[in-house]
matplotlib code that plots the C-alpha trace (Angstrom):
import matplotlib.pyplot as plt

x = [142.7, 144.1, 142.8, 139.8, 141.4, 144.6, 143.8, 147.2, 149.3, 146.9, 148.3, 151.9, 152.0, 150.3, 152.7, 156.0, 157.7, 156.5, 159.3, 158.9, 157.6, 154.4, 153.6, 153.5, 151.5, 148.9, 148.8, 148.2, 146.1, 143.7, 144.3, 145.6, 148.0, 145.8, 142.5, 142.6, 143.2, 145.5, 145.5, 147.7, 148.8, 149.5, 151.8, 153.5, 154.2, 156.1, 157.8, 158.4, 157.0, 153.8, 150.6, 149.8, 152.8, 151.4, 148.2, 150.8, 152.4, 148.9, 147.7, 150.8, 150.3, 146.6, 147.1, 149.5, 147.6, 144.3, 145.9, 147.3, 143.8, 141.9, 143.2, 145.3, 141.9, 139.5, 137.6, 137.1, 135.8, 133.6, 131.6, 131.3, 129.8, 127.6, 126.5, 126.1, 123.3, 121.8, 121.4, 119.6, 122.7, 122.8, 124.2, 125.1, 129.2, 129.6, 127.1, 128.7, 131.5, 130.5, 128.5, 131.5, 133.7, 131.8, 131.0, 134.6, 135.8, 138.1, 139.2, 139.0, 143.0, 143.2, 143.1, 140.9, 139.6, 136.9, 139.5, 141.3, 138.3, 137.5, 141.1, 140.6, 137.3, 138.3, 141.5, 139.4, 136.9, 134.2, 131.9, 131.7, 131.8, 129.7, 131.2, 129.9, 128.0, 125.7, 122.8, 124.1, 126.2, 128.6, 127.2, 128.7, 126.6, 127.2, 126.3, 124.8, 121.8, 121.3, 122.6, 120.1, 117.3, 118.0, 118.2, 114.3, 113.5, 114.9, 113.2, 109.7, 110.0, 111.0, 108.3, 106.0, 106.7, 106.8, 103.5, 101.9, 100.3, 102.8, 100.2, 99.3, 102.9, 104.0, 100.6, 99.5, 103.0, 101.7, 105.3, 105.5, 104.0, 107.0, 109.2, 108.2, 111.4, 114.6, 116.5, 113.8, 114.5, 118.4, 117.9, 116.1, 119.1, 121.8, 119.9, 121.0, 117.5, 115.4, 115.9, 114.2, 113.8, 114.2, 110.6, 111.1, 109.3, 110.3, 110.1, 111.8, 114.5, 113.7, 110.6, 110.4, 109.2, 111.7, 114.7, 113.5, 115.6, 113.7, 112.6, 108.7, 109.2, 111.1, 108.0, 105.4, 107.2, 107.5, 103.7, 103.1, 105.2, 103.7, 100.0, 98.6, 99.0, 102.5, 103.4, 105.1, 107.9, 107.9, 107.9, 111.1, 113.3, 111.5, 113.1, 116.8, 115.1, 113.6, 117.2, 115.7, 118.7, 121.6, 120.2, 116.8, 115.2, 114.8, 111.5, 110.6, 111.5, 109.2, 106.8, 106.7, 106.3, 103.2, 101.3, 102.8, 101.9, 98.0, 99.3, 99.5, 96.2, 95.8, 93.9, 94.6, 97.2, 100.4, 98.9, 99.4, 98.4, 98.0, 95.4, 95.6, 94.8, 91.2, 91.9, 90.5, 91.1, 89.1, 87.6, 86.0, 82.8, 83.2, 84.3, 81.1, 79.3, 80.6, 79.6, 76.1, 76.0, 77.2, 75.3, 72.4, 71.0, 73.6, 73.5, 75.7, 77.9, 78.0, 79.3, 81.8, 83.1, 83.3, 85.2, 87.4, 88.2, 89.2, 90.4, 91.8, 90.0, 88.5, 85.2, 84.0, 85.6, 83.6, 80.1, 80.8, 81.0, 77.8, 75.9, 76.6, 72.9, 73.5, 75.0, 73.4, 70.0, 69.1, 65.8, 63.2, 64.3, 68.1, 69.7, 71.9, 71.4, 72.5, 70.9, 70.2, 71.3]
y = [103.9, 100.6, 97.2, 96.1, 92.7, 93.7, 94.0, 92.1, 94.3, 97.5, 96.3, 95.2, 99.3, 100.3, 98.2, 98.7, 101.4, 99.5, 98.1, 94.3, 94.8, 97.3, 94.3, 91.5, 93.6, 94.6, 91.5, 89.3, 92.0, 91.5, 87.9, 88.9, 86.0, 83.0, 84.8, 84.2, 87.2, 87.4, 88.7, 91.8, 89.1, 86.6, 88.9, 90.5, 87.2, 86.6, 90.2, 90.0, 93.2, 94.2, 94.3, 97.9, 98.4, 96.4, 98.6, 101.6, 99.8, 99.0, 102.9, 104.5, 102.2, 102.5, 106.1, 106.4, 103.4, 106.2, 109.0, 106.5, 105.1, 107.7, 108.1, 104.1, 102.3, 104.7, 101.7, 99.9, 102.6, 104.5, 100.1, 100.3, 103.6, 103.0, 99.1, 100.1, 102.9, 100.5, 98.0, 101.1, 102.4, 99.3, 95.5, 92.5, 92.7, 89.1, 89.3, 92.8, 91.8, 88.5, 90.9, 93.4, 90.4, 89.6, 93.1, 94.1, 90.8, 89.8, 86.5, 83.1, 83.2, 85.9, 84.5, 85.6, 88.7, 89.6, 90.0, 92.1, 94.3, 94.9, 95.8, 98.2, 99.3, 99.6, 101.6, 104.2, 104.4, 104.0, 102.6, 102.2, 99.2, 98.6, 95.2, 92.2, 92.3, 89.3, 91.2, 92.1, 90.7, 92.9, 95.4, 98.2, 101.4, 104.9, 107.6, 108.1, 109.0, 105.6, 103.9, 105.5, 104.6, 100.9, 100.8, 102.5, 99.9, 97.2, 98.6, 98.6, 95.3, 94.0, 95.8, 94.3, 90.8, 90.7, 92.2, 90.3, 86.5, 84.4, 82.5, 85.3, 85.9, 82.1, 82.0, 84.9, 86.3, 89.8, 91.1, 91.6, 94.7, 96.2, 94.5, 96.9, 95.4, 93.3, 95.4, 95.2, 91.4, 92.0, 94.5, 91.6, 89.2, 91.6, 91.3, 87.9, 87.7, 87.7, 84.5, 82.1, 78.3, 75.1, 76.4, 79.7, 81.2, 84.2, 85.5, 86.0, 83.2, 82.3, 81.1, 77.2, 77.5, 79.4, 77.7, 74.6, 72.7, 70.2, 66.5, 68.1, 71.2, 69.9, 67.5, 70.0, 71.6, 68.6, 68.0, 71.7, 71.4, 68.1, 69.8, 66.2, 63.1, 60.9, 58.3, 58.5, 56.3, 58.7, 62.0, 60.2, 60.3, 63.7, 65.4, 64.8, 65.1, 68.4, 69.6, 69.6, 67.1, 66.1, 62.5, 60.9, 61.1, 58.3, 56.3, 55.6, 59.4, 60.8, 58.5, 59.5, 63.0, 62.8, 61.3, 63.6, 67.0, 68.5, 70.0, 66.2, 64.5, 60.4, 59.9, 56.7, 53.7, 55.3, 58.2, 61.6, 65.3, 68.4, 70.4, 73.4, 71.9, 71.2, 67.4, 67.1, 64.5, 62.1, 58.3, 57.7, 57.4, 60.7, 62.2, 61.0, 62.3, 65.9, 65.9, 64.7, 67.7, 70.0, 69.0, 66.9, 64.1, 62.4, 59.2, 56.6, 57.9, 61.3, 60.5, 58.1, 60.8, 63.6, 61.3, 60.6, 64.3, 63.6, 60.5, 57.6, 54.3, 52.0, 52.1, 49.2, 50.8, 53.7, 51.8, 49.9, 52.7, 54.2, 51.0, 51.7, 51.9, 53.7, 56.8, 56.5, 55.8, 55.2, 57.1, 55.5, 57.5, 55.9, 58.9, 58.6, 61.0, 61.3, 59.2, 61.5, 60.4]
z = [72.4, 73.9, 72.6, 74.7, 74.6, 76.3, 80.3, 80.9, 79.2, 80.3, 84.2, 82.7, 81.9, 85.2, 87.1, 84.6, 87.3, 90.6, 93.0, 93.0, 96.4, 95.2, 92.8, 95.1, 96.9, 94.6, 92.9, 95.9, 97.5, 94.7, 93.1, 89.5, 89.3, 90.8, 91.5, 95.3, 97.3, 100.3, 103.4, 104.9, 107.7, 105.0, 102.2, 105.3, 106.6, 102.9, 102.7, 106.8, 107.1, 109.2, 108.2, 108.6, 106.3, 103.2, 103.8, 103.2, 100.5, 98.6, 99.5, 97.9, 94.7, 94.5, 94.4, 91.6, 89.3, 90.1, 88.1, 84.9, 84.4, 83.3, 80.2, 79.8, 80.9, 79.3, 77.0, 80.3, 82.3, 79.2, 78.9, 82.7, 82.6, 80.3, 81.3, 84.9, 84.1, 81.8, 84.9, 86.5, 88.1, 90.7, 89.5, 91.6, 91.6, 90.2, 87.4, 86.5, 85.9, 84.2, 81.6, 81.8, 80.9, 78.0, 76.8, 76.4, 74.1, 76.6, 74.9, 77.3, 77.2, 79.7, 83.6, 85.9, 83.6, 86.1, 88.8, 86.9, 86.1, 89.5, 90.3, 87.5, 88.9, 92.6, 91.6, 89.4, 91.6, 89.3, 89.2, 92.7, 94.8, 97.7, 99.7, 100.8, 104.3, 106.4, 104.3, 101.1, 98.1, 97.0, 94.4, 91.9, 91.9, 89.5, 92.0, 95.6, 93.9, 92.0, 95.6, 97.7, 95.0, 95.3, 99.4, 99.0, 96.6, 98.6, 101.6, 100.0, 98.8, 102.5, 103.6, 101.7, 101.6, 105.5, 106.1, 103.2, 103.3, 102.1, 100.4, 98.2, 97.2, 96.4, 94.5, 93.3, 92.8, 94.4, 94.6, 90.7, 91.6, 92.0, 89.2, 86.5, 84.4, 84.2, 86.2, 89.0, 89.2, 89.2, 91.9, 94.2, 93.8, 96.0, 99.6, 100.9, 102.8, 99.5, 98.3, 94.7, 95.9, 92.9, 91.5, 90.8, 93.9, 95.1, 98.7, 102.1, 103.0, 106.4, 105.1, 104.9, 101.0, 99.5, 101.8, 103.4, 106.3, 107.1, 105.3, 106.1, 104.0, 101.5, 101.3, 101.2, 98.3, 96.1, 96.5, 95.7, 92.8, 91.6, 92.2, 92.2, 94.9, 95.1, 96.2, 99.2, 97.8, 95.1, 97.0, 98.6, 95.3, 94.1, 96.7, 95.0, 91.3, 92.0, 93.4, 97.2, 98.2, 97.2, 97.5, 97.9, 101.4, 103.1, 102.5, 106.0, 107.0, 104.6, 105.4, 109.1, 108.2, 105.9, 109.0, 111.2, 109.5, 109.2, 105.8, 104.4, 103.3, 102.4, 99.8, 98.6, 99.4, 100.5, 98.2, 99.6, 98.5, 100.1, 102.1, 100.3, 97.0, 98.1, 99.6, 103.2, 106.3, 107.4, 106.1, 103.4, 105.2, 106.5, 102.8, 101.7, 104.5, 104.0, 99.9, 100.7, 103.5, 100.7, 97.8, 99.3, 97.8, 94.8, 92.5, 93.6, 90.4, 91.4, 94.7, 93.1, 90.7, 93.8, 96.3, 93.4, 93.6, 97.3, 97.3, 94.9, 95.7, 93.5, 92.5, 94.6, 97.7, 97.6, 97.0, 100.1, 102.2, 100.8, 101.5, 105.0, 106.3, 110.2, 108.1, 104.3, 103.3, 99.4, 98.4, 96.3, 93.1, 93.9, 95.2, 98.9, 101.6, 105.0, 107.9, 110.4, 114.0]

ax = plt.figure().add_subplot(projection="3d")
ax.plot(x, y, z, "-o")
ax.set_aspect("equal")
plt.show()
């Protein structure tokens, strides 16, 4: 058996009775000398031959590497076999290889080892390689059988997240329902419309929290992440420190936006949280209003403590508002209730 750690001379033997023009082709078909891979236009250009007859050229010599391997690349093919039904017969093709890469020894002194496993790969025909589309990142599979069993799974999980609330499945992470396991999670990565933003959520990509476009989104998920008001100075630079941005958004911008958008709530001096966290609109006249509605009459320290839930003020701003006698009226035990109209 060959030495795992010896893939260039593995394709120095595959290649040792091809004409010098089968090797440029191959080579350059499939980046084993650089890593980049070229064109049929581009090596026919360099050989001054057509492009249809490089495709010949590469046919003819994938056909005859096909028969060698079997037996000349059997270590590489036997770890393949046996990683990719450990992955549940489906793997991303960059983080198979990667793993492959890694599994086989292959010291750091070899160039471009993963191209040269997927040369290896593609020519055996196993395992086999599904390419890239607008939908899909490239993806090795065993067997029909374990292909077929991902699209369903891929399917389901489309399915689901498109008639579900996204709500539920930012926050209650409903889609774990069908990630049983590790390979569950890897299976997600290969459709190009699932998508994970900075935090970890998980979801559809054209939606605005898992791939934001805009300043406003990229707001509303720094104040979702931070759970608690900002500053809107400070939303501003955590837009670049949670990885939103390249750079920090500009101040005014962000500014404009908060006022702007009903999801935004301020609740204190340039201080601003969001709706959904349990903050409402409105003065702090009318945030007092609404608690005495909800929990009738309350000690001036109860409704300090409560608005402070809402709102960050000081103490004394908050007492001045209650002493407002057309809308609050202090009962004899001390209590404030609302002044009916």
């Amino acid at each position: 058996m060959a030495n795992t750690k010896n893939i260039d001379q593995l394709l120095e033997g595959l290649f040792a009775d091809f004409t010098p023009k089968q090797r440029r082709v191959i080579v350059g078909r499939f980046g084993l000398k650089n890593g980049a891979r070229q064109t049929l236009q581009a090596i026919g250009d360099e050989l001054s031959i057509t492009r249809e007859r490089v495709r010949q050229i590469e046919e003819q010599a994938m056909k005859k590497i096909a028969k060698r391997l079997e037996n000349e690349a059997a270590w590489i093919l036997e770890a393949a076999e046996k990683r990719i039904k450990a992955s549940g017969g489906v793997r991303r093709e960059d983080d198979f290889l990667k793993e492959m890469t890694g599994a086989l020894g292959i010291p750091a002194s070899i160039k471009y080892p993963e191209r040269k496993l997927s040369f290896v790969f593609i020519a055996a025909g196993k395992p086999q390689l599904s390419k890239e589309t607008d939908e899909m990142n490239g993806y090795w599979y065993a067997d029909e059988k374990a292909k077929a069993k991902f699209i369903d799974f891929i399917k389901e999980v489309g399915s689901f997240l498109r008639s579900s609330k996204k709500e539920e499945v930012l926050n209650k992470k409903t889609y774990q329902s069908y990630c049983k396991d590790v390979v569950s999670y890897h299976l997600l990565s290969i459709p190009k419309y699932f998508g994970t933003n900075v935090f970890g959520d998980f979801g559809l990509r054209d939606w605005p929290e898992i791939e934001p476009k805009t300043i406003r989104d990229k707001v509303y998920l720094v104040l979702r992440k931070h759970a608690a008001p900002m500053h809107f100075e400070q939303i501003a630079t955590a837009v670049a420190k949670y990885g939103l941005d390249r750079k920090a958004a500009h101040v005014q911008t962000v500014h404009n936006e908060l006022i702007k958008d009903d999801r935004f709530v301020l609740v204190g001096r340039g201080m601003y949280a969001l709706k959904e966290h349990g903050f409402e609109k409105g003065t702090v006249r009318e945030v007092i209003a609404k608690l005495l509605k909800k929990h009738g009459s309350l000690s001036s320290t109860e409704v300090v403590k409560l608005v402070n839930e809402q709102r960050w003020l000081k103490e004394n701003t908050i007492l001045l508002n209650l002493q407002n006698r057309r809308y609050f009226r202090r009962l004899d035990n001390g209590r404030y209730e609302i002044r009916e109209a």
